[in-house]
N, C-alpha and C positions, 0 to 999 in steps of 0.2 A: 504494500500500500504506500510506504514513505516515498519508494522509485519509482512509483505513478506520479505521486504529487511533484515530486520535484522531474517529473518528465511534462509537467505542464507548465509547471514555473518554468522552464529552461528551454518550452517548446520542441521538445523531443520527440518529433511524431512517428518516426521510425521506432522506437520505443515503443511507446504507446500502442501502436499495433501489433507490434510484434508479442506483447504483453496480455492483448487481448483474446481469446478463446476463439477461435477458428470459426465456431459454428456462429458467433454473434458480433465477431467484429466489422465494424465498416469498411467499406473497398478503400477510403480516402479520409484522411483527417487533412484540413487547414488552417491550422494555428496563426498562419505570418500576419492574417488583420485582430487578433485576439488581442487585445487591449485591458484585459483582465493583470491585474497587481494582485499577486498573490501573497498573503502577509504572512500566517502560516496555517498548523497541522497538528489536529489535537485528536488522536486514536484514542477510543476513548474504553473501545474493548477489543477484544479479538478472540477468537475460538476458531482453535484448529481440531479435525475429527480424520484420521485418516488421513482420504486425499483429496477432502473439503476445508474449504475457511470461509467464516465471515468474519470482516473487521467493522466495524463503527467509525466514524468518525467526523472530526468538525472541521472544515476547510474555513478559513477567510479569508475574503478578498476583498478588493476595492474596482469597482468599476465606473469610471465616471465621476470620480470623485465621491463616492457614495460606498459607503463599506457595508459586505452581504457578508452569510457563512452559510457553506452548505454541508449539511446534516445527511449522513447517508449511512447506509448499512451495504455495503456491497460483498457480493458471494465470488468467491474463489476457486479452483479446483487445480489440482496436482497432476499432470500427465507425460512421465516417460521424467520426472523430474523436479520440472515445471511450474511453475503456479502460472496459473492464466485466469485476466481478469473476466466473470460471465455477465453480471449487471448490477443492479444497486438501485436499492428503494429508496427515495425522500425520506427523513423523518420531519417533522415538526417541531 
């Protein structure tokens, strides 16, 4: 999860997909107009099961002059190694 966040901080889109789960990732990310300031990265749990994880956790950022944080729960899996990112619910 922390080498996802700082592969957004740092626009690392070859990361990022390469990071993401085969069956769910997109053909194309475009980072270069992202304008997003990312402040930081608060995991706030995490649970590994075998060759499952979910992590928790609190992103913040600034957009626009305007500071968000996004709340998520995202699901993990283990393949041949691996962790690959599958998807990730809002919280509130």
């Amino acid at each position: 999860m922390r080498s996802r966040y700082s592969a957004y901080v740092l626009q690392l889109e070859s990361y990022l997909l390469a990071t993401w789960h085969p069956d769910c990732r997109p053909a194309m990310l475009d980072l270069s107009q992202d304008r997003t300031q990312w402040l930081g990265l608060k995991v706030k749990h995490g649970l590994e099961t075998d060759d499952a994880a979910t992590v928790e956790f609190v992103a913040r950022y600034k957009l626009n002059g305007r500071a968000y944080q996004l709340h998520e729960v995202s699901r993990f899996v283990r393949e041949h190694g691996r962790w690959f990112y599958l998807d990730g619910k809002f919280q509130e």
